[in-house]
C-alpha positions as CSV (number, residue, x, y, z in Angstrom):
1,X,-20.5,46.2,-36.4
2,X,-16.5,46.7,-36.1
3,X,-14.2,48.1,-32.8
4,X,-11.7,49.9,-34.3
5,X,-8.8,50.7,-32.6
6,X,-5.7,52.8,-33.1
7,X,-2.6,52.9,-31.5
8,X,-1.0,56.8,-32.3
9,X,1.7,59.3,-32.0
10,X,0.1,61.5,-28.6
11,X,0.7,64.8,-30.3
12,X,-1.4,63.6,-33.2
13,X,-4.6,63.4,-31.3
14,X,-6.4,66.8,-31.7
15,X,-5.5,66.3,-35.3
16,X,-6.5,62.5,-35.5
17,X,-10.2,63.7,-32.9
18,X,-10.8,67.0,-35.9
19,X,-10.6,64.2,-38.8
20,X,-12.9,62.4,-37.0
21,X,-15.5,64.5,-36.5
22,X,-15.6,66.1,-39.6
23,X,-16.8,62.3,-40.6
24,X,-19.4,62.5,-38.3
25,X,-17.7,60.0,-35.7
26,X,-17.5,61.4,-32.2
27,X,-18.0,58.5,-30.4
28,X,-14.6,57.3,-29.0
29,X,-12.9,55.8,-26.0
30,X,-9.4,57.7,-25.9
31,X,-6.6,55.9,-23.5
32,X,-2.8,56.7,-22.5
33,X,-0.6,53.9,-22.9
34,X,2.9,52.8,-23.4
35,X,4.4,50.4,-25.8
36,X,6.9,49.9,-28.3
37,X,7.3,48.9,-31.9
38,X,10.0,49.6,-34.7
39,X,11.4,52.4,-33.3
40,X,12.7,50.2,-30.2
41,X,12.6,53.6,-28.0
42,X,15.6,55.5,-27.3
43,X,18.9,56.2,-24.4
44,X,18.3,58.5,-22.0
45,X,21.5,59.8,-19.6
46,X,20.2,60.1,-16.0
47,X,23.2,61.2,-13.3
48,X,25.9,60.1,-15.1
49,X,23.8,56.7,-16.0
50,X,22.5,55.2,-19.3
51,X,19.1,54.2,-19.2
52,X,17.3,52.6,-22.2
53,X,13.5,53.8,-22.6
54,X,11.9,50.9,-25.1
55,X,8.3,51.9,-23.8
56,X,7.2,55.1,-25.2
57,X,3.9,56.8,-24.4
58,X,0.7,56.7,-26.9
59,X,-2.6,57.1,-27.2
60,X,-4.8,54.1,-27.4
61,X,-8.4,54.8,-29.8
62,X,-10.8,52.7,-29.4
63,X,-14.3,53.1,-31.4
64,X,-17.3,51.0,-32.3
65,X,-19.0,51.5,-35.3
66,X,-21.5,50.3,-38.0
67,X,-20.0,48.8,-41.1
68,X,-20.4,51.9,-43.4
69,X,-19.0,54.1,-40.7
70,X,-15.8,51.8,-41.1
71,X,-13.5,53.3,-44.1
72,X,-14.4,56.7,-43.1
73,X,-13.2,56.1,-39.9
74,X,-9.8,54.6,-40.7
75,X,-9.8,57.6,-43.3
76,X,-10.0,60.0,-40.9
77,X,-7.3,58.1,-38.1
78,X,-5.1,57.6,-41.6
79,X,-5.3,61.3,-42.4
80,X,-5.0,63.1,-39.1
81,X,-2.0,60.5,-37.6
82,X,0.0,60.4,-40.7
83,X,3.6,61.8,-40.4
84,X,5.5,59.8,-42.9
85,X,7.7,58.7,-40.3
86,X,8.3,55.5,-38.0
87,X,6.0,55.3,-34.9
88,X,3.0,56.9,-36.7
89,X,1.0,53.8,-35.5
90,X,-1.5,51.0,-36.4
91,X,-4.8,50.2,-36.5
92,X,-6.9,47.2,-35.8
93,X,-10.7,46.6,-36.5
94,X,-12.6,43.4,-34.9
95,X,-15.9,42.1,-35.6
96,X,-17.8,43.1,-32.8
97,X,-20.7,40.2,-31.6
98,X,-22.9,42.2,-29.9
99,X,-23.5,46.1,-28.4
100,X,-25.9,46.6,-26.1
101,X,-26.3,50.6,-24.6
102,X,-27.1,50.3,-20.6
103,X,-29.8,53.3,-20.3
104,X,-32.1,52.0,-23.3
105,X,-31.3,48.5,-23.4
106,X,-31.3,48.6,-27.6
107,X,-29.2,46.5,-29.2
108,X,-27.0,46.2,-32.3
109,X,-26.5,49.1,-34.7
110,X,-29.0,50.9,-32.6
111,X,-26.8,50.9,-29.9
112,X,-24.0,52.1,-31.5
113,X,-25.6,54.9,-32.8
């Protein structure tokens, strides 16, 4: 078992969500966030005043999946957040100890389903 998250572009989501589901994974947690990387954000002028914006919003991805469903999942991220340009993102997959789902109390690769 693997959580798999992906930091993207936020205009690449429906793209990065269609990928995903045509791999048969639409089980997903899906968060807005902020952050920076190589692109080091950009000046703004506000009034008159310079203002440097070095957080610029993302989307946060976070999935949890069974070993085979792994490559196809970073696949399907890979193909619908790919630009070619800087800021198209990163991925991250953890070993995940343990996964239990609340309503049936099952466990493991059962609970992932």
């Amino acid at each position: 078992m693997k959580k798999i998250e992906a930091i993207i572009q936020p205009e690449r989501l429906d793209d990065v969500k269609n990928e995903l589901f045509k791999a048969n994974i639409s089980k997903m947690t899906v968060y807005r966030v902020k952050g920076c990387g190589q692109q080091a954000g950009y000046t703004e002028s506000y009034r008159g005043k310079i203002y440097k914006v070095n957080l610029l919003s993302k989307v946060k991805l976070e999935i949890a999946v069974n070993d085979e469903f792994v490559q196809p999942t970073v696949d399907a991220i890979i193909k619908g957040a790919y630009t070619g340009n800087i800021g198209d993102g990163k991925i991250f997959i953890y070993d995940l100890a343990e996964c239990i789902r609340i309503r049936t109390k099952e466990k493991g690769e059962e609970a992932i389903g």
